[in-house]
RORO-916676 format. One line per field, with one value per residue (C-alpha): residue in one letter; residue number from 1; x, y, z. Coordinates in nm, 3 decimals. Layout:
# residues N
aa (a, ...)
i (NUM, ...)
xx (X, ...)
yy (Y, ...)
zz (Z, ...)
END
This chain:
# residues 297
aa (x, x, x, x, x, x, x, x, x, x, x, x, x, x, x, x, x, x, x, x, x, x, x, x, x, x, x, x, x, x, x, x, x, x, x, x, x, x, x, x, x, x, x, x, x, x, x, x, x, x, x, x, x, x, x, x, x, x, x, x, x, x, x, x, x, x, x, x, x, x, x, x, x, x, x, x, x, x, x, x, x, x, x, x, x, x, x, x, x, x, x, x, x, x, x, x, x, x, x, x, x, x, x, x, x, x, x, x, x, x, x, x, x, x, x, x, x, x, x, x, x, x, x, x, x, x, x, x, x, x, x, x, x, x, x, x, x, x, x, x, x, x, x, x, x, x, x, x, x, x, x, x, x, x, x, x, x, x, x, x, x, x, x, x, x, x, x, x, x, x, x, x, x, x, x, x, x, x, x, x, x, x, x, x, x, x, x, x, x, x, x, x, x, x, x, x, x, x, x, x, x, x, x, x, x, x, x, x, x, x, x, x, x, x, x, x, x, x, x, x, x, x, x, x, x, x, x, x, x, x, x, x, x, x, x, x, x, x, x, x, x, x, x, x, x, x, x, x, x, x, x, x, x, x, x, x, x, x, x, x, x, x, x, x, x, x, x, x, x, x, x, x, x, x, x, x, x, x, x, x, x, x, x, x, x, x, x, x, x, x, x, x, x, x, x, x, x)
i (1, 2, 3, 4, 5, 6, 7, 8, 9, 10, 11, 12, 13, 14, 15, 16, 17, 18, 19, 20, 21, 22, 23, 24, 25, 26, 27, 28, 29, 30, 31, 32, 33, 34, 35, 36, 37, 38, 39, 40, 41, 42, 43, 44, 45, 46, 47, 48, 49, 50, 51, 52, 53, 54, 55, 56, 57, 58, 59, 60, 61, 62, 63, 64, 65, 66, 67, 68, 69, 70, 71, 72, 73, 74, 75, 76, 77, 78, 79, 80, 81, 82, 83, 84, 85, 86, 87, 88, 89, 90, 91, 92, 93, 94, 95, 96, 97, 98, 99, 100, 101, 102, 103, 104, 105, 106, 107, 108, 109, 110, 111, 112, 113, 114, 115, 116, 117, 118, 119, 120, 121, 122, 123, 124, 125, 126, 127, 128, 129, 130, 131, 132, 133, 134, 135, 136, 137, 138, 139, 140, 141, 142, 143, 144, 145, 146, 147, 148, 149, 150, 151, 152, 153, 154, 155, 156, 157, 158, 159, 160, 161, 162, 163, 164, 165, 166, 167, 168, 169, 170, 171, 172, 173, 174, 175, 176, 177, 178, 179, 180, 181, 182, 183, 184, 185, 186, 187, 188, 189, 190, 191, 192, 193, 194, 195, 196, 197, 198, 199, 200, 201, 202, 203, 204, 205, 206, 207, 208, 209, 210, 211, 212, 213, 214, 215, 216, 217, 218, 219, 220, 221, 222, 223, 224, 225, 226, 227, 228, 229, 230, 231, 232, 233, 234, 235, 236, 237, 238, 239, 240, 241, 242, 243, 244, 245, 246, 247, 248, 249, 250, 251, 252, 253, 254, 255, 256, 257, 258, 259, 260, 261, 262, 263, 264, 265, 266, 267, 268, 269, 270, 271, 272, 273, 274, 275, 276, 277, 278, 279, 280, 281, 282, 283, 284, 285, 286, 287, 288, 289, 290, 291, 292, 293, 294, 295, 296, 297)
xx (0.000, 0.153, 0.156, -0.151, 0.030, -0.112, 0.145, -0.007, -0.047, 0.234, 0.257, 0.618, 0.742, 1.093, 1.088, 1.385, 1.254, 1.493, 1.886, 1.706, 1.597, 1.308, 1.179, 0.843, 0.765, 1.037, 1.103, 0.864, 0.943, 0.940, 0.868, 0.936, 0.726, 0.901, 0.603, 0.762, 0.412, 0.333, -0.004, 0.113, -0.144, 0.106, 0.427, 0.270, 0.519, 0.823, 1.018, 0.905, 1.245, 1.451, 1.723, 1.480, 1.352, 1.649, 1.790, 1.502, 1.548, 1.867, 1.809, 1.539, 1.748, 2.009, 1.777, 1.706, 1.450, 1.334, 1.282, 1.167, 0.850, 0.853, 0.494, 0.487, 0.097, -0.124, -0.401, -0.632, -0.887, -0.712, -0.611, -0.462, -0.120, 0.041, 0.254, 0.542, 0.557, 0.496, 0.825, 0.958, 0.905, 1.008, 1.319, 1.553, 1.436, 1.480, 1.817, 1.985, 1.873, 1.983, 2.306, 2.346, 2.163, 2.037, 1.731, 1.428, 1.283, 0.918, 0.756, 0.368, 0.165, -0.115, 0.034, 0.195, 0.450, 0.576, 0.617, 0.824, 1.033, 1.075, 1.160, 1.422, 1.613, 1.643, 1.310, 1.200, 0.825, 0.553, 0.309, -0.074, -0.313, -0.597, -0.601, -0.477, -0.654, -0.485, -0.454, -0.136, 0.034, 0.022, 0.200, 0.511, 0.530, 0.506, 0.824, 1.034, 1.149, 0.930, 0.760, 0.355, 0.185, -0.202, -0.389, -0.806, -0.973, -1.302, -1.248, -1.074, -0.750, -0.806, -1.143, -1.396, -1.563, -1.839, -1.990, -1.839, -2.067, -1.983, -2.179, -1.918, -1.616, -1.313, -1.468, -1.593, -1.185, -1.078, -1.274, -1.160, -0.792, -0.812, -0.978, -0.731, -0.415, -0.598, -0.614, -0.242, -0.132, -0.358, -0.097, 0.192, 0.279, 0.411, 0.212, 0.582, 0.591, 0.301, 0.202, -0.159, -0.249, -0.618, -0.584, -0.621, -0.870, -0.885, -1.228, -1.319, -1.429, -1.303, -1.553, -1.443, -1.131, -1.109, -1.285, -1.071, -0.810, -0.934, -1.015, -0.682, -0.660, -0.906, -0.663, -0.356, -0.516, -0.522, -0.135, 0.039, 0.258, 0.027, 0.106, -0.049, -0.016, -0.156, 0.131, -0.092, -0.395, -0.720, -0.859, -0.601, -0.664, -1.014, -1.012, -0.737, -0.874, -0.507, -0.352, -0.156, 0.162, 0.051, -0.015, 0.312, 0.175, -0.163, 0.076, 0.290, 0.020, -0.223, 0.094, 0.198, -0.151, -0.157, 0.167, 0.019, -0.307, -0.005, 0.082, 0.431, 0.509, 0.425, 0.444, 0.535, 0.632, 0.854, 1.143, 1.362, 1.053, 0.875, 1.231, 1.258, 0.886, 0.905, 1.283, 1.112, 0.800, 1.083, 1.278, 1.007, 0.873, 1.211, 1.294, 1.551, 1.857, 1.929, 2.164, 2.342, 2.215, 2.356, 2.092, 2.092, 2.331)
yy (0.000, 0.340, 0.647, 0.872, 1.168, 1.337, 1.348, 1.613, 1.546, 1.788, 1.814, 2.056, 1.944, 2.105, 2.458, 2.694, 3.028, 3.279, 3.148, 2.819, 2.483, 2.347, 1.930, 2.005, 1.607, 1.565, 1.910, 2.137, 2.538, 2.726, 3.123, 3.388, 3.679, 4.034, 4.303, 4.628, 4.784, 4.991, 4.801, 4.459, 4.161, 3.982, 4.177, 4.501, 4.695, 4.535, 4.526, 4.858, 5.064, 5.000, 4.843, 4.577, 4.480, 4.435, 4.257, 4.010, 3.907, 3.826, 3.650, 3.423, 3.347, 3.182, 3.057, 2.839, 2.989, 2.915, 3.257, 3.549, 3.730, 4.124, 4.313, 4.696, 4.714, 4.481, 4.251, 4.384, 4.696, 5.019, 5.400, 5.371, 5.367, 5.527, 5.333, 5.544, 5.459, 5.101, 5.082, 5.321, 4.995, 4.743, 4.815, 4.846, 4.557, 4.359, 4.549, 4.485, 4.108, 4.008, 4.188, 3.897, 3.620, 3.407, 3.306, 3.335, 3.728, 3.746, 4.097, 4.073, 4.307, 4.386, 4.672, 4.641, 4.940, 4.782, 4.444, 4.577, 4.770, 4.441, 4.219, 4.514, 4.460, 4.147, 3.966, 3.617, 3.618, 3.803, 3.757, 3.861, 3.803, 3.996, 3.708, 3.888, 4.208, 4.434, 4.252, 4.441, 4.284, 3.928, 4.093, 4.235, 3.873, 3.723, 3.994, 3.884, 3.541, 3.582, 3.348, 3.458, 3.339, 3.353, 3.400, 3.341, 3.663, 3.818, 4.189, 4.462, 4.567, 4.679, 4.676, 4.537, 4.197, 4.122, 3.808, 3.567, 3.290, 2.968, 2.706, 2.512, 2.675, 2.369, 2.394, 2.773, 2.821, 2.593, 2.660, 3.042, 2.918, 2.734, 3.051, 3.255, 3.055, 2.972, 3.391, 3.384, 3.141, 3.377, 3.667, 3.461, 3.338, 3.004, 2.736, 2.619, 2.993, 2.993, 2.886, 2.898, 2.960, 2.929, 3.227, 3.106, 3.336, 3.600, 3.704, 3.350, 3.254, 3.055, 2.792, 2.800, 2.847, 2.519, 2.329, 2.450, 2.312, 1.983, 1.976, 2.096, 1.841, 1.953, 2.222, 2.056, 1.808, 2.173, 2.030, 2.329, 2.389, 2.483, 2.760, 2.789, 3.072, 2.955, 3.113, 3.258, 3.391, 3.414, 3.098, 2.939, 3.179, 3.141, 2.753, 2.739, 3.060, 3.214, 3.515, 3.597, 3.532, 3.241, 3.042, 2.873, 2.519, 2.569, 2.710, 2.421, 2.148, 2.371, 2.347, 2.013, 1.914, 2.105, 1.957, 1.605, 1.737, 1.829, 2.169, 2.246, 2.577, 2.716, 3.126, 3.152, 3.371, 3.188, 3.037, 2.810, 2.620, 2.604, 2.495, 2.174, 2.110, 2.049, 1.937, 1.642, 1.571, 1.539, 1.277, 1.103, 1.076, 0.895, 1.246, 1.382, 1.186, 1.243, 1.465, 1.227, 0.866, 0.698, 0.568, 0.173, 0.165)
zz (0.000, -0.083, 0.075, 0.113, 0.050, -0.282, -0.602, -0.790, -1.204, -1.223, -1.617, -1.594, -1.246, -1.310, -1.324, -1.364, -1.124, -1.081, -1.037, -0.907, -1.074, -0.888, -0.902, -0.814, -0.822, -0.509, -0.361, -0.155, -0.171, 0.105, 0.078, 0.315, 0.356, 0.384, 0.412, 0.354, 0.506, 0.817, 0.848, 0.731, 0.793, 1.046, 1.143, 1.147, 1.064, 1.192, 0.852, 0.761, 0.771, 0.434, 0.664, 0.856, 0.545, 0.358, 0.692, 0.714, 0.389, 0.364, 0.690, 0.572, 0.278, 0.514, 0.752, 0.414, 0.253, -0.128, -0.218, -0.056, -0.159, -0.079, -0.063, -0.033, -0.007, 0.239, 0.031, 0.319, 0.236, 0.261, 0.146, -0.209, -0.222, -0.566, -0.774, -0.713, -0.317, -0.411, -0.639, -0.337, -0.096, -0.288, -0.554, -0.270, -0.103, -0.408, -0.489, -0.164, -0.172, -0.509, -0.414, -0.120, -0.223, -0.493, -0.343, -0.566, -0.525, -0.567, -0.594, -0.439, -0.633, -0.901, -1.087, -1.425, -1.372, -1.029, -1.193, -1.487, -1.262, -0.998, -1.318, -1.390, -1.090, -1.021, -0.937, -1.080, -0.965, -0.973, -0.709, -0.819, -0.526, -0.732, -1.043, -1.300, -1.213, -1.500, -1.813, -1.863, -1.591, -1.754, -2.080, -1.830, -1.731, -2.116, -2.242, -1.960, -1.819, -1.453, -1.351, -1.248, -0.936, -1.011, -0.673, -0.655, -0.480, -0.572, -0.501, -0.701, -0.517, -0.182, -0.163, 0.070, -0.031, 0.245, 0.297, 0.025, -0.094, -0.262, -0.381, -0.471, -0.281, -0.432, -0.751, -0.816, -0.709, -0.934, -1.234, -1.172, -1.169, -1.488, -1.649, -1.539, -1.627, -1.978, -2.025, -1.936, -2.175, -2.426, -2.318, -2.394, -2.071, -2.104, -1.844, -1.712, -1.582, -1.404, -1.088, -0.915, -0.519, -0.431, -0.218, 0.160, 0.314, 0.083, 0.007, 0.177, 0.585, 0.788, 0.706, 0.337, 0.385, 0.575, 0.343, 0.024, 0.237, 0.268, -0.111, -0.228, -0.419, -0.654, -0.711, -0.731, -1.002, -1.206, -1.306, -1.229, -0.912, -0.574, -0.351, -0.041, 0.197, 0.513, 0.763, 1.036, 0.889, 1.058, 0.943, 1.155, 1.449, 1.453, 1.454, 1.745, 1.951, 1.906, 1.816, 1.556, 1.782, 1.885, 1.535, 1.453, 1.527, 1.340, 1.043, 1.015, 1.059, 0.804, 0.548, 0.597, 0.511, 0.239, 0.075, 0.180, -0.075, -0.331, -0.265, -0.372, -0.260, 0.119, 0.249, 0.545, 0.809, 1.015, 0.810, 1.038, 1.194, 0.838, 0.568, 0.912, 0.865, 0.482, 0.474, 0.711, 0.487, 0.208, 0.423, 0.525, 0.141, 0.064, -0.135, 0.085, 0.260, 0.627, 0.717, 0.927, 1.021, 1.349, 1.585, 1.569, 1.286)
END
């Protein structure tokens, strides 16, 4: 009897993002989260200053991180922030990592300009948590060699979504996936540069948000490389009756679940405790060798 661990239908498991080759068939990703932000979702703040930022980052790339995705404006509802103090946020970020590292830089945002000028200095993914919002974005992507992250959401950027319904909430996600990678092959985005997240509470309850988790499979069979950022959101918070400081255990259990459903990729806040929580699901799918083997040997 094999394993009950879910091998995606991964059609292009080996992916070349950024400086790094990927086996998505034997490897899980992990990606850090650097929100350049004052009202950031999770740190609040804490990696506002250029310097924290650019620290943090090149931190979580030797505390083993994948690659490192940098955000300069929060998915939540908020005051409109101009492109200009968006590529303000992020460029030096971006700069002063690529200058250190070779991790994979990711760039979260929805505007074309922003992505052009990320691309430009140095990133290898662009991050859309608004599915393809601007149409113009997915053409940056198609004239360069980035790789696109396509998240599901319902709202336009920054705006208020009350009340999501779903009939369906697995499918309706996946169906909107598959439309949206379909118009991004239309742009001239290849498929084995893109890579689709079904957008963990965003726009979505807790209820849903649970139960997309336990379908994820329904995504994964999409045949394109998973994402899920799960890393202490409220969905989490709400099941365990913890704060947001207090979620590290309901974050690793919600993404080692998830890669069990065939998610390849996890976001995560806290990079140590997350790259030994997927470096063990490796060794203990036979896709990873101990570090060192002793005991009854």
């Amino acid at each position: 009897m094999g394993p009950a661990f879910r091998l995606p239908p991964l059609r292009e498991p080996v992916r070349l993002i950024g400086a790094r080759t990927f086996d998505f068939s034997r490897q899980i990703a992990v990606m850090a989260i650097i929100n350049r932000t004052p009202d950031s979702f999770f740190d609040e703040g804490a990696t506002f200053a250029l310097d924290r930022a650019v620290e943090a980052a090149v931190q979580a790339a030797r505390d083993g991180a994948d690659w490192v995705d940098i955000g300069g404006v929060p998915f939540a509802p908020g005051p409109e922030l101009s492109g200009r103090d968006e590529l303000e946020r992020v460029i030096p970020v971006i700069e002063g990592l690529v200058a250190e590292s070779d991790v994979v830089v990711s760039v979260d945002t929805f505007r074309p300009e922003v992505a052009e000028a990320a691309i430009a200095a140095g990133a290898g993914v662009i991050n859309d948590t608004t599915g393809i919002h601007d149409p113009r974005l997915a053409d940056v992507v198609a004239d360069s060699d980035a790789t696109l992250v396509i998240t599901h959401s319902l709202a336009a950027p920054r705006q208020v979504y009350p009340r999501p319904q779903y009939d369906d909430v697995a499918g309706e996600i996946a169906s909107f996936l598959q439309s949206r990678v379909d118009f991004a092959v239309s742009r001239g985005i290849p498929e084995n540069r893109i890579i689709v997240d079904p957008g963990h509470d965003l726009n979505k309850n807790t209820f849903q948000t649970l139960e997309l988790t336990r379908r994820l499979f329904e995504i994964t069979a999409l045949g394109l490389p998973t994402l899920a950022a799960v890393s202490n959101k409220d969905f989490i918070g709400e099941s365990l009756g913890r704060e947001k400081p207090e979620r590290l255990p309901g974050s690793l259990a919600a993404a080692t679940v998830s890669v069990m459903l065939g998610a390849r990729i996890v976001r995560m806040h806290n990079v140590r405790e997350s790259v030994d929580a997927m470096r063990m699901v490796e060794a203990i799918m036979g896709w990873r060798e101990p570090v060192y083997a002793v005991h009854n040997l």
